[in-house]
C-alpha atoms as an extended CHARMM CRD file, in Angstrom:
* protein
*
       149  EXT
         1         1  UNK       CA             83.0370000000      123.5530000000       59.7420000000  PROA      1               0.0000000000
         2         2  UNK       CA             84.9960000000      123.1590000000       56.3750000000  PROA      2               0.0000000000
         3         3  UNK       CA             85.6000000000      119.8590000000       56.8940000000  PROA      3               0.0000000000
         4         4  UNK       CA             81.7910000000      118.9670000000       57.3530000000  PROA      4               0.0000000000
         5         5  UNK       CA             80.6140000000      120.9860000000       54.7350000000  PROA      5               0.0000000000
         6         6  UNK       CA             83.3410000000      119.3590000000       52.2440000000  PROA      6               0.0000000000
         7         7  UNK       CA             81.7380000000      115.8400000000       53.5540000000  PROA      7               0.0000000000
         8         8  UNK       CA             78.3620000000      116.8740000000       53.0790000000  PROA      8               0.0000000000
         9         9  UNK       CA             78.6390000000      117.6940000000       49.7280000000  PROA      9               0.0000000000
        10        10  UNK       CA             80.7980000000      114.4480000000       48.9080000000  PROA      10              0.0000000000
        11        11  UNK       CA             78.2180000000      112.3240000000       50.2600000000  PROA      11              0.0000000000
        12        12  UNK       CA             75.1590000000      114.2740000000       48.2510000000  PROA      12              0.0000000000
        13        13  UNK       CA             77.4770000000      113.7840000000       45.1170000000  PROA      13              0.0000000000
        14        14  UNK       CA             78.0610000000      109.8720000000       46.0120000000  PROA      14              0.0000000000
        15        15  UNK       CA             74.1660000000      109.7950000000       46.5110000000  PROA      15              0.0000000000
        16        16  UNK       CA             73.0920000000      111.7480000000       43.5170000000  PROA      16              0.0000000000
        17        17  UNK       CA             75.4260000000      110.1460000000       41.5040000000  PROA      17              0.0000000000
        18        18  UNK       CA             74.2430000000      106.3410000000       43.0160000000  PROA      18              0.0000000000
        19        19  UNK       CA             70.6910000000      107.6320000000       41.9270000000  PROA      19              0.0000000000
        20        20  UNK       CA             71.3930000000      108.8860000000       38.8460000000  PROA      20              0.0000000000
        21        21  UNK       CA             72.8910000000      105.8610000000       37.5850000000  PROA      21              0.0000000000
        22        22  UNK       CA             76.8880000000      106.5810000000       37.1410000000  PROA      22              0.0000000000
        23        23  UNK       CA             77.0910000000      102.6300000000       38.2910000000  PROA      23              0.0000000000
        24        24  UNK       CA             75.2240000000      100.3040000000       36.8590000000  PROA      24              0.0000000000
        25        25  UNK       CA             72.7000000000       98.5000000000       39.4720000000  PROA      25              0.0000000000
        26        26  UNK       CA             75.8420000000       95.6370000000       38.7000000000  PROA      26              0.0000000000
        27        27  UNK       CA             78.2140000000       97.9840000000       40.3960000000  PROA      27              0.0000000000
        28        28  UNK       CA             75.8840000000       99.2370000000       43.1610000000  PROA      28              0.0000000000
        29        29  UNK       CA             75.4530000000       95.8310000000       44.6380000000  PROA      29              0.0000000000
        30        30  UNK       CA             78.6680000000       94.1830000000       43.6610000000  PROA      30              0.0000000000
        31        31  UNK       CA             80.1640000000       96.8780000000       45.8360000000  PROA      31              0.0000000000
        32        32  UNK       CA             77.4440000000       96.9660000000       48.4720000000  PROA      32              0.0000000000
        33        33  UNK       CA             78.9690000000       93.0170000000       48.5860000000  PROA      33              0.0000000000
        34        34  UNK       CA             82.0110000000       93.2710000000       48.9180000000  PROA      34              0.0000000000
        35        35  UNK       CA             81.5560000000       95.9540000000       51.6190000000  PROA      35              0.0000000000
        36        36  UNK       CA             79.2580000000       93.4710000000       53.8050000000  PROA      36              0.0000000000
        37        37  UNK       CA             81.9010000000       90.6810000000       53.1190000000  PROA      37              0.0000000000
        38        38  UNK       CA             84.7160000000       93.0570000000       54.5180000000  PROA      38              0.0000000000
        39        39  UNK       CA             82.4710000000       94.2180000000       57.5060000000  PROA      39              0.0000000000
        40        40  UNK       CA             81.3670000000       90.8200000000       58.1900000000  PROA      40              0.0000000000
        41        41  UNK       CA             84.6140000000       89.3470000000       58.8680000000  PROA      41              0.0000000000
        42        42  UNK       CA             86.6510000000       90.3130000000       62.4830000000  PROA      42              0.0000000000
        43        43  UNK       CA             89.1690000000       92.6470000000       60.9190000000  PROA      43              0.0000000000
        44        44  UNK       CA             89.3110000000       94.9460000000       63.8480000000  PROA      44              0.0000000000
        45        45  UNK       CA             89.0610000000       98.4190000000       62.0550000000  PROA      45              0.0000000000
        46        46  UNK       CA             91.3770000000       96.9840000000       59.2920000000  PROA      46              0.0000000000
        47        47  UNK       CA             88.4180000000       97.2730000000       57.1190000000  PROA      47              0.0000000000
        48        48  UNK       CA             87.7870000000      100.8250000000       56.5840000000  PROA      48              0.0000000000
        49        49  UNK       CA             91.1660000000      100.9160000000       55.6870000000  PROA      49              0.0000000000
        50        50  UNK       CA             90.5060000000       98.3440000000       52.8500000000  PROA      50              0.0000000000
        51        51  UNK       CA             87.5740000000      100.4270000000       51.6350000000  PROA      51              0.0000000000
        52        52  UNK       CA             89.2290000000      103.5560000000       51.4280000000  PROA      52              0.0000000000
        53        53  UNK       CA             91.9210000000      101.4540000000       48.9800000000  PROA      53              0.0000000000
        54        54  UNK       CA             89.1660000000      100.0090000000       47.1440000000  PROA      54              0.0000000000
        55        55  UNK       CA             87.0020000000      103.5230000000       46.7460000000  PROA      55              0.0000000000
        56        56  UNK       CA             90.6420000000      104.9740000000       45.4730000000  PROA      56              0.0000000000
        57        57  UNK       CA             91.9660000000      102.0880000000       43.2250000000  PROA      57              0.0000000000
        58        58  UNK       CA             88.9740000000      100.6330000000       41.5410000000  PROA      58              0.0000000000
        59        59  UNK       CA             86.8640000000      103.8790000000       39.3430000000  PROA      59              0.0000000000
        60        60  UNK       CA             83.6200000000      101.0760000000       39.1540000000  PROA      60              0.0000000000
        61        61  UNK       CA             82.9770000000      101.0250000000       43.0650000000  PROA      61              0.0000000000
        62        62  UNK       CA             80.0310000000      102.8820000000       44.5290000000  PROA      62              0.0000000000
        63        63  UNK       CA             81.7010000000      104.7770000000       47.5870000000  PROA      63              0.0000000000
        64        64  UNK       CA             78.2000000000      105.0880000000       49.0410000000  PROA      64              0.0000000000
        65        65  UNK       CA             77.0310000000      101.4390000000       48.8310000000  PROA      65              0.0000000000
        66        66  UNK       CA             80.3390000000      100.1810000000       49.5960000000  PROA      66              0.0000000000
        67        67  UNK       CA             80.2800000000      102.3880000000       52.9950000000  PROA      67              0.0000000000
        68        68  UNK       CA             76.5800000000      101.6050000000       53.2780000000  PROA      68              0.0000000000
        69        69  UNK       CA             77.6850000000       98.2760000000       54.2250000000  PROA      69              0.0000000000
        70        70  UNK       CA             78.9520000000       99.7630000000       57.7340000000  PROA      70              0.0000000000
        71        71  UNK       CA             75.4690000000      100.9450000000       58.1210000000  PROA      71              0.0000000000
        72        72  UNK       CA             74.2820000000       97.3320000000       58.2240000000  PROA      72              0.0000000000
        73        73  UNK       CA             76.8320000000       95.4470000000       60.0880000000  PROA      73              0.0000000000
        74        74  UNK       CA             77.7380000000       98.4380000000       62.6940000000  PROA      74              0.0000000000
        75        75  UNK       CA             79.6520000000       97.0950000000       65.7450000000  PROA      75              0.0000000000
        76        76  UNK       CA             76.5690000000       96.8390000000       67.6320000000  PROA      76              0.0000000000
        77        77  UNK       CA             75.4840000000       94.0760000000       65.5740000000  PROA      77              0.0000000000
        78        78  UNK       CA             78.8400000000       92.4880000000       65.0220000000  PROA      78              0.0000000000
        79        79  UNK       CA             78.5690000000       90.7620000000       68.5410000000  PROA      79              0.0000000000
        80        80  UNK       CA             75.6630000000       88.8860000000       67.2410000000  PROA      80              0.0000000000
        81        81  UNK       CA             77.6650000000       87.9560000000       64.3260000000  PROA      81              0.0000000000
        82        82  UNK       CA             80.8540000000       86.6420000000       66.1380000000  PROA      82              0.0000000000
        83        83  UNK       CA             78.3540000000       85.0270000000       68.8530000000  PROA      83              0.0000000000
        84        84  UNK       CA             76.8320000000       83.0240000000       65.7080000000  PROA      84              0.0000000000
        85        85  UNK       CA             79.6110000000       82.1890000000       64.2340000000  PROA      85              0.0000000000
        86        86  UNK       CA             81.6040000000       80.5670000000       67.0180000000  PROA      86              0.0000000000
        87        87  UNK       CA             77.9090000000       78.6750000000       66.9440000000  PROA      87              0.0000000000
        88        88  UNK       CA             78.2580000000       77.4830000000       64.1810000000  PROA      88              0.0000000000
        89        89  UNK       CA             81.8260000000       76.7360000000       63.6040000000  PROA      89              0.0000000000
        90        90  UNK       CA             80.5230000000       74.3740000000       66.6910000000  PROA      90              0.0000000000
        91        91  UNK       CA             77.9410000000       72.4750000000       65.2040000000  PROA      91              0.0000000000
        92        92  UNK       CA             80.4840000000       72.3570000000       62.2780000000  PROA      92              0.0000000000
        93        93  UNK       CA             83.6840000000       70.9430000000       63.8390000000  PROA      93              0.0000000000
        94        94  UNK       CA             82.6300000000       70.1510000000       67.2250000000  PROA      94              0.0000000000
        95        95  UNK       CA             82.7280000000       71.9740000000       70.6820000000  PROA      95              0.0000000000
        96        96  UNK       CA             85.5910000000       73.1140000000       72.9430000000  PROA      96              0.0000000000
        97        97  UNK       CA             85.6140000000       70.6340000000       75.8090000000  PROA      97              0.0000000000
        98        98  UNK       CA             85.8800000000       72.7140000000       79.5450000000  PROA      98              0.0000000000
        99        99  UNK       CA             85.2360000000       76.7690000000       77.4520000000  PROA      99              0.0000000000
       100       100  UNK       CA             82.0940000000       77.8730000000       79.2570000000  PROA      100             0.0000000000
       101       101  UNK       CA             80.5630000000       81.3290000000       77.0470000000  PROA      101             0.0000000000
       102       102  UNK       CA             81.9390000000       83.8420000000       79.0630000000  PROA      102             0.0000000000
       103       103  UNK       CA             85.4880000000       81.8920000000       77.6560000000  PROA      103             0.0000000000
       104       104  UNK       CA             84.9670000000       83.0280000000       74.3270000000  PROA      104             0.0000000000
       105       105  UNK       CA             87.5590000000       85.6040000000       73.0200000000  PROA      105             0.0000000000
       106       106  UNK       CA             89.9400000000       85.8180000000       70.1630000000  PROA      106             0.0000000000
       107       107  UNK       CA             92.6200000000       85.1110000000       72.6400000000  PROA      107             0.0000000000
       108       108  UNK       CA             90.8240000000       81.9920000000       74.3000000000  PROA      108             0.0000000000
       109       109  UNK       CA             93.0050000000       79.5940000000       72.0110000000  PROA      109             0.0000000000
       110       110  UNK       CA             93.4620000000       78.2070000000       68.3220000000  PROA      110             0.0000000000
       111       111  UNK       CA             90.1750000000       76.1120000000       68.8570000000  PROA      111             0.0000000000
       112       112  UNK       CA             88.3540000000       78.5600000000       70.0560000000  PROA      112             0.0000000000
       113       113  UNK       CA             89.8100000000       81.0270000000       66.9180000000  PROA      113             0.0000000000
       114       114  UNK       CA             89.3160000000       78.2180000000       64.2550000000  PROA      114             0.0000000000
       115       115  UNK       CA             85.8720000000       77.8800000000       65.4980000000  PROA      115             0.0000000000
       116       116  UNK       CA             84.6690000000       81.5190000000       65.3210000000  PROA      116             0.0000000000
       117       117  UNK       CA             86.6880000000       81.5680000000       61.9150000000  PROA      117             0.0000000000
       118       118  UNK       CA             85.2780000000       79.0760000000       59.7940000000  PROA      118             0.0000000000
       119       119  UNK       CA             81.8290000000       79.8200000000       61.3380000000  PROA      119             0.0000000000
       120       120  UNK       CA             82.3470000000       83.6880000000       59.9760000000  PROA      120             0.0000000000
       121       121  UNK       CA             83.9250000000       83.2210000000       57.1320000000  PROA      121             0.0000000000
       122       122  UNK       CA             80.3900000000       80.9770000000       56.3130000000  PROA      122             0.0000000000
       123       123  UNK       CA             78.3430000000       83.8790000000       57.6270000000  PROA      123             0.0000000000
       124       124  UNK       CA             80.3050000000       86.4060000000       55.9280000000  PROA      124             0.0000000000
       125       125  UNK       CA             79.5820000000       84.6340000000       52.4270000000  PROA      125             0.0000000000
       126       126  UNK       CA             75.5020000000       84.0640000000       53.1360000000  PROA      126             0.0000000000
       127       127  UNK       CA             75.6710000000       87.5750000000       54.3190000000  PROA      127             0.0000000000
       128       128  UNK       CA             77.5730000000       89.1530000000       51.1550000000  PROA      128             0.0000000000
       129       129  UNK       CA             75.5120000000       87.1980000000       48.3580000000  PROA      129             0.0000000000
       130       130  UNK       CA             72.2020000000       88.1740000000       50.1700000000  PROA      130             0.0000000000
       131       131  UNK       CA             73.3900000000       91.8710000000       50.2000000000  PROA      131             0.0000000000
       132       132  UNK       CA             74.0870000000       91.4810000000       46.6450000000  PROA      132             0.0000000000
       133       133  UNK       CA             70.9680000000       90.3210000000       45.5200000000  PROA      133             0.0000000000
       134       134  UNK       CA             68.9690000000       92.8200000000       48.2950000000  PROA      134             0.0000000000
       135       135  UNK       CA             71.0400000000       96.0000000000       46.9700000000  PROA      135             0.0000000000
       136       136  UNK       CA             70.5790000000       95.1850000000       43.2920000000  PROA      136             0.0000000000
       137       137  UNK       CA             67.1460000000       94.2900000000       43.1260000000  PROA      137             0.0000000000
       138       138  UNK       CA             66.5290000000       97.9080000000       45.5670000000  PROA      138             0.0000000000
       139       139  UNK       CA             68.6060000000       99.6490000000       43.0300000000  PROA      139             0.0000000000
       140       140  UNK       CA             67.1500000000       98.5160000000       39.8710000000  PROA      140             0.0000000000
       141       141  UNK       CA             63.4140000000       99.1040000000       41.4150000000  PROA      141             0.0000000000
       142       142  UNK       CA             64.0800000000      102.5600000000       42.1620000000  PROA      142             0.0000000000
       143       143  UNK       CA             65.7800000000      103.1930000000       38.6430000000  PROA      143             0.0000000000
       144       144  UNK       CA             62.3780000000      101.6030000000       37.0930000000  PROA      144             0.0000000000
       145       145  UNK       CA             60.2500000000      103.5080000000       38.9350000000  PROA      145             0.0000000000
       146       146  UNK       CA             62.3740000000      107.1380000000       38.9100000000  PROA      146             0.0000000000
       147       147  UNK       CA             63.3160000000      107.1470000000       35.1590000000  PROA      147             0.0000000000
       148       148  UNK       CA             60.7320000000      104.5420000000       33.8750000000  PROA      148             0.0000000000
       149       149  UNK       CA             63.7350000000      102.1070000000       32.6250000000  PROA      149             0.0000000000
């Protein structure tokens, strides 16, 4: 109960302090980035390892918009994302002759892998400069219209 409490009041600090303005609108999105470039790629739970390292090493990076990121690219939606990206690393370097859909895993083969790859890796960079410009444009309206600025 502790525990929940202590996370509670982490998160309302992260939020008030997001709000407030401790990061610049800069910060807020660059990190809301680099969180949706980290959760777009297949890192298989590597990732919230990596943010945890980031949040720790680098004082600049919005813990809340870096784990917002999560919010947006949950696993739900991440089969969508793999499912378009072996798509498009198709149209890009050609199909997989005799791979039917229900074929398609990581451990299908290096075509299959390259495929899904270069098509997320693509996906992942659309994905992380759209976030940027989404998150910084929501932060700096909300700073205009809370404190005027």
């Amino acid at each position: 109960m502790n525990q929940l409490r202590a996370i509670q009041n982490a998160l309302r600090s992260e939020l008030e302090a997001a709000l407030a303005g401790r990061h610049t609108p800069n910060q807020v999105a660059g990190s809301f980035a680099l969180g949706v470039f980290i959760t777009s790629l297949p890192t298989f739970g590597l990732g919230v390892l990596a943010f945890f390292a980031i949040a720790s090493v680098f004082a600049g990076v919005s813990k809340l918009a870096l784990f917002a990121s999560v919010l947006v690219l949950n696993p739900v939606v991440k089969w969508g994302v793999y499912g378009a990206s072996f798509w498009l690393g198709s149209v890009l370097l050609g199909p997989v002759d005799g791979i039917s859909r229900s074929d398609i895993s990581m451990s299908a083969g290096p075509e299959i892998v390259i495929r899904l790859l270069v098509g997320n890796l693509i996906l992942a960079v659309i994905f992380t400069l759209v976030g940027y410009v989404v998150a910084y444009r929501l932060t700096a309206a909300y700073r205009r219209r809370a404190y005027g600025a």
